[in-house]
N, C-alpha and C positions, 0 to 999 in steps of 0.2 A: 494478432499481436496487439498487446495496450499499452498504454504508455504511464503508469502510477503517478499521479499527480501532476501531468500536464494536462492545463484545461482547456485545450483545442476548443479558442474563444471563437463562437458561434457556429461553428462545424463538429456536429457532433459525429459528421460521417466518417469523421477519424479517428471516431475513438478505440472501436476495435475490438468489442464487444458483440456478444448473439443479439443485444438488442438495436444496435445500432448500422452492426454491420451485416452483411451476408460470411458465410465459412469462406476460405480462400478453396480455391477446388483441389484436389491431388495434382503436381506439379504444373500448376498454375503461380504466379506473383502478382502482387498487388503493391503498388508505390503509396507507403504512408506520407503524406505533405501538410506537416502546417507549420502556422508561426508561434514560437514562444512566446507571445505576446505578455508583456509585463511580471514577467516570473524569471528567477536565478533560484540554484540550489543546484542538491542532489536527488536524481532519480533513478528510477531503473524501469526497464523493459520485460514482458514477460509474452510468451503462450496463454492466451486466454478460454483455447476451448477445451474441453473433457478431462481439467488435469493434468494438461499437457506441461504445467513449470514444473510438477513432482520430477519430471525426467532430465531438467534441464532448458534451456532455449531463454533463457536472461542478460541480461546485459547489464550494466551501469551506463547513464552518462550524466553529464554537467551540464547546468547553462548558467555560464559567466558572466560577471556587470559588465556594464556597459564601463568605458573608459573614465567615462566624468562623474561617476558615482564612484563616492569611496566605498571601501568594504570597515569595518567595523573593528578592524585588527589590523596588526600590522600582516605585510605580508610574509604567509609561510615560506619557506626554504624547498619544499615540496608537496606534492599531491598524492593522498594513497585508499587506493577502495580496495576494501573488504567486504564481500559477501558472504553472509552467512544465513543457514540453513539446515533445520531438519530435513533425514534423507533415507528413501525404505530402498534397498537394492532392489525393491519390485520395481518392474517400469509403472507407467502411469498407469494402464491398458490392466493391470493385476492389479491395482489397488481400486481400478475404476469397479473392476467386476466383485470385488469386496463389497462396496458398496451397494452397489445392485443387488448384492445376496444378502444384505440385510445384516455384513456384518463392520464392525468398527475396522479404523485400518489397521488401531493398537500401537505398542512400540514403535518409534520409529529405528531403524539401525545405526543410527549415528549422527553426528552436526558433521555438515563441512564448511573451511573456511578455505572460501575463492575454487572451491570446487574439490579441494584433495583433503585428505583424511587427516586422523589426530597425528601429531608427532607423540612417538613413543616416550610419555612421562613416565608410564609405567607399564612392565613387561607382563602384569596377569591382565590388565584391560586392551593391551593394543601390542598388536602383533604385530614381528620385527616383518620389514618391507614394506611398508605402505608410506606413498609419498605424501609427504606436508609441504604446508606455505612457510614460503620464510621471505619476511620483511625487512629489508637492508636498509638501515639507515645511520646517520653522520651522528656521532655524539655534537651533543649544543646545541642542534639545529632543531627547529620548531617544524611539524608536517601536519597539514589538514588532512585528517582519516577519515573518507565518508563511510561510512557501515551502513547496508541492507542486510533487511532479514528477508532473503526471499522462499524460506520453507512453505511448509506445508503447513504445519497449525501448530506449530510450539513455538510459546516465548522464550527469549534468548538473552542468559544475561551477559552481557559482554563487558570485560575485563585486559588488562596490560599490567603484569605483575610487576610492581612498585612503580605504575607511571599514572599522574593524573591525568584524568578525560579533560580536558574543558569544552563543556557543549558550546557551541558557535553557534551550529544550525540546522535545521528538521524541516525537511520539507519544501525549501523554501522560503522560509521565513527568519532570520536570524531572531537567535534566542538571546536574552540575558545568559552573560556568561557567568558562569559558576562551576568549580571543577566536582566530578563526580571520581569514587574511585572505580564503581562499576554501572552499567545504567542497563535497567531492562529494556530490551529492545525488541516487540511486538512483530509478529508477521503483518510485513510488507510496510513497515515502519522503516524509514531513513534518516538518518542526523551526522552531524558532522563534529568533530574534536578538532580542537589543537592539543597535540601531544609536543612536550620538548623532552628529550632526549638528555636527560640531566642527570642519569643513573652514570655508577663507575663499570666499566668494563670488563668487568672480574669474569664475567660466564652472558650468554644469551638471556633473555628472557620470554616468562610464554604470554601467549595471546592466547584467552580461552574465550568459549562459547557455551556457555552451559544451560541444560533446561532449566525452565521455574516452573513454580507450584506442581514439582512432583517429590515422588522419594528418591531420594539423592539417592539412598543403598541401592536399591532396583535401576535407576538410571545413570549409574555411575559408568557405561559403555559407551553412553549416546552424550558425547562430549566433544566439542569440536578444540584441539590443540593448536596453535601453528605456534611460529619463532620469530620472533624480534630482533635482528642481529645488528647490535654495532659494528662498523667496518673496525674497528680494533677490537672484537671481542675477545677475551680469553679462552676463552670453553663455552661446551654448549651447556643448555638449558638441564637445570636436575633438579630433583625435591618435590616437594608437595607442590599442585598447583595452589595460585591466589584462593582464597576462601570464595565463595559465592555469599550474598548473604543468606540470615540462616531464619528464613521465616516462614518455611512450609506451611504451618497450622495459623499463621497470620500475618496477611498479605498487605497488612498499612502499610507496611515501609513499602512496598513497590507501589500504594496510591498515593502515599504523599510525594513519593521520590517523581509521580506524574505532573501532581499537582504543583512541584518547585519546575518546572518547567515554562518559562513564561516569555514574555515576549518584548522584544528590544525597543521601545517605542522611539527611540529617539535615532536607531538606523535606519538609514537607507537601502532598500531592496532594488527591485529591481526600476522605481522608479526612483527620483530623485526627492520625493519628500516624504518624511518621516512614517513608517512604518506605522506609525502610534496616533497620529493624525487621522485617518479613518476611526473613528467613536462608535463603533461597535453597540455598547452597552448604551448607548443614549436612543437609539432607532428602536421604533414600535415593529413588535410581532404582529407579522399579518396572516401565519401558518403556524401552527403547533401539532406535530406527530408522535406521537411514542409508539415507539417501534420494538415490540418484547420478541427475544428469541427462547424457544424453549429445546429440550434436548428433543433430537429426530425420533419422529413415532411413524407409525406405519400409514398410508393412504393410500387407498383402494389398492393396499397390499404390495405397496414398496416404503423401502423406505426414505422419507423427507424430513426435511429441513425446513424453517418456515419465519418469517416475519409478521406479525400479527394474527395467526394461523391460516396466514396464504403461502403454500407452496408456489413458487416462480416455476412457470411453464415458457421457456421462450417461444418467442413466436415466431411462425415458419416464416413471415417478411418483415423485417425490421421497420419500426414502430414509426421512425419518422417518413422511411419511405412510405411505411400504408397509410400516412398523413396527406401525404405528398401525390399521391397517387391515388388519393380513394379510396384504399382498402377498406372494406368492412368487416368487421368480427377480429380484426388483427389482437384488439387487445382490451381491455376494461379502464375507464377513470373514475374504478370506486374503491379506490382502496381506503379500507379506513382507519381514521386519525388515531383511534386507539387498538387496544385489544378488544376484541367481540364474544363473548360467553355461547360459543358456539364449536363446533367439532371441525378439525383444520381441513384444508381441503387444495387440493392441486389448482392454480387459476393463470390470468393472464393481464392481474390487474394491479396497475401504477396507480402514482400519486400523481393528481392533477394541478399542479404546485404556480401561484399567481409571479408572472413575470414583472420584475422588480420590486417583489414582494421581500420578505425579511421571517426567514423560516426558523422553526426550534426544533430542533428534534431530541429526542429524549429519547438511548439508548439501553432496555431495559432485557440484563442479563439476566434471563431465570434458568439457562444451562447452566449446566455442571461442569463448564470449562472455559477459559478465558477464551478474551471474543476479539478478535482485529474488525471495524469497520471504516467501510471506505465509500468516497463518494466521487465519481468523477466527476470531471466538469468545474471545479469546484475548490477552494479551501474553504474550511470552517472553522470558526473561535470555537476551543472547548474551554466552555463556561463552568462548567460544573462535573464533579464525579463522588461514588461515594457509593458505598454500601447499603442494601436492603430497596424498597419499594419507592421507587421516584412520588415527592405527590407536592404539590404548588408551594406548600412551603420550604421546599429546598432552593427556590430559587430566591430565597431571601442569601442563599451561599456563596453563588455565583459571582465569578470575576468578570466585572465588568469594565475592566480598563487593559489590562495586560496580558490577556488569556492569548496561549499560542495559538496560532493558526497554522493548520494543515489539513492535508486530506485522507488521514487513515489514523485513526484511535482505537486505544483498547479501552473495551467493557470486560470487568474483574466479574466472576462467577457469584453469583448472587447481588449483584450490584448495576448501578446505572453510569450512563454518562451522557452529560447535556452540549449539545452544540447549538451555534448561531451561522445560520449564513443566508448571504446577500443574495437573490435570486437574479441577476442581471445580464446571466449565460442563456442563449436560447437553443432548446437543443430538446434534446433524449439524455439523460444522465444517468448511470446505474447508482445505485445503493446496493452494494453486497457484505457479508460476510469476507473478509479477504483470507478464513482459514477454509483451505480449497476444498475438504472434504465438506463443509457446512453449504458451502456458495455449489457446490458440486448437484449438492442434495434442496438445492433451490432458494436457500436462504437468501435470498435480494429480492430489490424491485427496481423501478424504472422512477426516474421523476420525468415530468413532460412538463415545457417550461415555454411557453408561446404568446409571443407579443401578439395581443389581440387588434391592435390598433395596424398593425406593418400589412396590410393590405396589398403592397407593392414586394413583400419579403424583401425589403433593406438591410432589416433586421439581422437575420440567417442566411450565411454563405448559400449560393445553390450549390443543389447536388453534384459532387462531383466528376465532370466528365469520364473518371474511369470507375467510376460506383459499377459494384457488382449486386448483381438484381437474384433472388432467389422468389420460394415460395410461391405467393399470387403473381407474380412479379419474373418468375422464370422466363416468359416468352422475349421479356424485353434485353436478356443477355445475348451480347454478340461473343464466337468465340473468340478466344484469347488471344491478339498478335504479337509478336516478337516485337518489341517498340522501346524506344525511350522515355521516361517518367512524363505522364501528362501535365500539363500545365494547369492550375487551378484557379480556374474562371479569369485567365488571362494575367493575374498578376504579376508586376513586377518586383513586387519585396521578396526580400528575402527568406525563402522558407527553408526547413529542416524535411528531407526527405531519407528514407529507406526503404532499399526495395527488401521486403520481408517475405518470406519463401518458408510454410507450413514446416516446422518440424527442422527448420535451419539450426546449425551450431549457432552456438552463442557467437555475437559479433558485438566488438568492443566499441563504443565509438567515442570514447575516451583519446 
C-alpha cells in the first residue's frame, strides 16, 4: 500500500513501494506508521503492486490545519470526495497477462464515480439498472469537493453542470483561486473546489467524468455520470450532458488551463508562514535530469517501458535495506542525466541524487499518450511545461515565483514538463509513471538521497521494528505474530497508523 503524496519525512520504510518495501506475504499484515509532518490536503491511498488499484483497494483521506493556522476561505458548510476513474471489468490479474503478451490494455469499459456506474443520461449508451452516485446537497450552501483520479491511464475531465469549480487546492498546497467550468484532472492527480449551490431546483444536475484527448464518437460509452441533488429538487437530471471542451486535434487549452494553476503565496499551509515565502526560483540547481519516456518496445522479448531507455527491474531486497545491511549487486548509481543513443535495456539503476541539493528534472514526453508522473517523498514546483523538444532555452519560460507545488504532473504527448525540488528527504524515493500500465512495464526509477556527513544516522529514522526482510535478507524474517501495531523507535508523537492487509476492501478513513 502507498500513500500519493505523503512524504514519510525521513522514513522511507513506509512508503510502500517494491523499492522500498518488501510484498506483504499472503494473509500476512503489516502496520503503516508515520507522521504527517508539515503537510495538509487531499490524498489517497492505493495497492501498489502488479496492478493491483485497476481492481480496486483505494481510499481518500484528509490531513487538517492545525487550529491556529487559518485556511484561506471561509469555512465550507460541508465536505465531499469524489473518486474518479477509468475501469476494464477485467480484474488486474487479465490485464496484467495483456501486458505480458505484448499487447495494449485498449479501451477501457467505462469511468466510475465513487466506485458505481454512469446514471442513465441516455438509454442507447447506458443500460437501465446500474447503480450511480448521487450527491446531496443544501441549496446556498458552499462544500469542498476533493476529486481523485485513481484510474488506470486516462485523463479525466471533470465537470458539475452549470456549477463553478473554484480550485482551492491540489495536493496539498493551496492554489490561487479562480473558478474553472471544467478542469482536467490527470491520473493520480487530486485538487479540491469550493462549489456553492446557487443553481434553481427545477430538476438534479449531472456530475460528469469524461476521457480527453480521445474521439468523443468512439468513446462516448466510457463516461462516468453521477447526480447532484438539491434536498428540494424537482426532478431528476435529463438532457444533453455539460459539453467537454472541444479540442481533440489541440491540446493548449488543457496546457494552458495547466499552466493557470498557481500557487497562493500569501496562504498558510500546513505551517504558519506564507506558502510563498520559500523562494524557489532564487536557489542554484545542483542536479539536472531529463527524463524521456518513449512508447513501450520489446526487451529481450517482453514488452517494456522505460525512462531514459532503462527498463526498472525491481530488486529482490529493497534498496535502502541493501544499504543498510550490505547488500551487494542490489542495484546500480548510474543512471543517467540524459537520454543515451544506445538500445534500451532492462536494469536496476537509480539516480544518485546530492542530499540537500536543489534538483530539475525535465520530463520529456516522446509517447504517444499523456503521461501522469509522480515522485514520492517529495513535492515539486512545476516551473515549466510546453510542447516539442525541452532544450536550455525554455527555461528563460519558467515560473519562478508562483509555480504550483505538488507531487504528480502531467507530461502532454509530444511535449515536456520541468520541475524544481528541494532534496532535504533522506530516503529511497520512487519516480514512476503513475499510468499503471507504463509504471507496470517498468517506467520509473528510484532517487537515493543520503546525508553523507550523518555518520551516526540522525538523519534517517532506523529501520523499523516491524520491517519485513525478503530477498538477500530472507533469513532475517521472523514469522508473523498476532500482536498490536509496533511502536516506531519508541516515539511518543503522534503518528497516523493502518493496519493494511494485501488485497483489503477499500477502507475510508475519512
Amino acid at each position: 500500500m502507498t500513500w500519493s503524496g505523503i512524504q514519510m519525512r525521513r522514513s522511507s520504510f513506509q512508503d510502500g513501494v517494491l523499492g522500498t518495501n518488501c510484498p506483504i506475504p499472503p494473509k500476512w499484515n503489516w502496520t503503516y506508521q508515520f507522521q504527517a509532518k508539515d503537510q495538509i490536503g487531499s490524498f489517497f491511498y492505493f495497492p501498489s503492486l502488479n496492478m493491483q488499484r485497476a481492481s480496486g483497494g483505494f481510499g481518500p483521506f484528509v490531513i487538517t490545519n492545525r487550529n491556529i493556522i487559518p485556511i484561506p476561505f471561509s469555512m465550507p458548510d460541508g465536505d465531499i470526495v469524489i473518486m474518479i476513474g477509468d475501469w476494464y471489468t477485467r480484474n488486474h490479474t487479465v490485464l496484467r497477462k495483456a501486458l505480458d503478451g505484448g499487447k495494449a490494455l485498449g479501451m477501457p469499459d467505462g469511468v466510475l464515480i465513487n466506485g458505481k456506474g454512469p446514471y442513465r443520461y441516455n438509454n442507447t449508451f447506458v443500460p437501465d439498472g446500474i447503480d450511480y452516485e448521487t450527491i446531496n446537497v443544501d441549496p446556498g450552501k458552499t462544500y469542498r469537493i476533493r476529486v481523485h483520479n485513481v484510474g488506470v491511464s486516462t485523463c479525466l475531465n471533470f465537470r458539475i453542470q452549470n456549477h463553478n469549480l473554484l480550485l482551492a487546492e491540489t495536493e496539498g498546497y493551496y492554489t490561487s483561486q479562480q473558478n474553472y467550468t471544467s478542469l482536467d484532472i490527470h491520473v493520480g492527480q487530486s485538487y479540491s473546489f469550493l462549489v456553492t449551490m446557487d443553481q434553481n431546483a427545477s430538476s438534479d444536475y449531472y456530475i460528469v467524468a469524461s476521457a480527453r484527448f480521445v474521439n468523443q464518437s468512439l468513446w462516448q460509452r466510457v463516461t462516468g455520470v453521477a447526480v447532484l441533488h438539491y434536498s428540494n429538487s424537482k426532478g431528476k437530471a435529463a438532457g444533453p450532458l455539460p459539453d467537454p471542451p472541444n479540442d481533440f486535434y489541440d491540446t493548449s487549452y488543457s496546457l494552458n488551463q495547466a499552466l493557470s494553476i498557481r500557487q497562493n503565496v500569501s496562504a498558510s499551509g500546513a505551517r504558519p508562514n506564507p506558502q510563498g515565502s520559500f523562494h524557489y526560483g532564487s536557489i542554484n540547481v545542483t542536479d539536472v535530469y531529463v527524463l524521456q519516456s518513449r512508447p513501450p518496445t520489446t526487451i529481450d522479448g517482453k514488452l517494456r517501458a522505460s525512462f531514459n531507455g532503462i527498463s526498472f527491474v525491481n530488486p529482490d531486497t529493497p534498496i535502502r535495506l541493501a544499504d543498510i545491511y550490505k547488500v551487494k549487486g542490489a542495484y546500480k548509481l548510474d543512471f543517467p542525466t540524459k537520454p543515451l543513443d544506445r538500445p534500451p535495456r532492462m536494469d536496476r539503476s537509480i539516480i544518485n541524487a546530492t542530499y540537500k541539493g536543489f534538483i530539475e528534472i525535465i520530463l520529456q514526453n516522446n509517447d504517444s499518450v499523456v503521461q501522469s508522473f509522480h515522485m514520492d517523498g517529495y513535492s515539486f514546483f512545476v516551473v515549466g511545461m510546453g510542447y516539442g523538444i525541452w532544450t536550455e532555452n525554455n527555461r528563460g519560460s519558467y515560473n519562478r515565483w508562483d509555480a504550483i507545488s505538488r507531487s504528480t504532473v502531467q507530461v502532454f504527448a509530444g511535449g515536456w514538463t520541468a520541475v524544481y525540488a528541494s532534496l532535504d528527504n533522506v530516503g529511497v524515493w520512487n519516480l514512476r509513471s503513475d499510468n499503471l500500465d507504463r509504471w507496470y512495464l517498468g517506467q520509473e526509477t528510484y532517487m537515493r538521497i543520503v546525508n553523507p556527513e550523518d555518520t551516526s544516522n540522525k538523519t534517517e529514522l532506523p529501520v523499523p521494528d516491524n520491517a519485513l526482510y525478503c530477498g538477500a535478507l530472507s533469513s532475517k524474517q521472523k514469522p508473523q505474530k498476532t500482536s498490536s501495531a509496533a511502536i516506531i523507535h519508541g516515539c511518543s508523537k503522534p503518528y497516523f497508523a493502518l493496519l493494511a492487509v494485501l488485497l483489503s476492501a477499500a477502507i475510508s478513513i475519512l
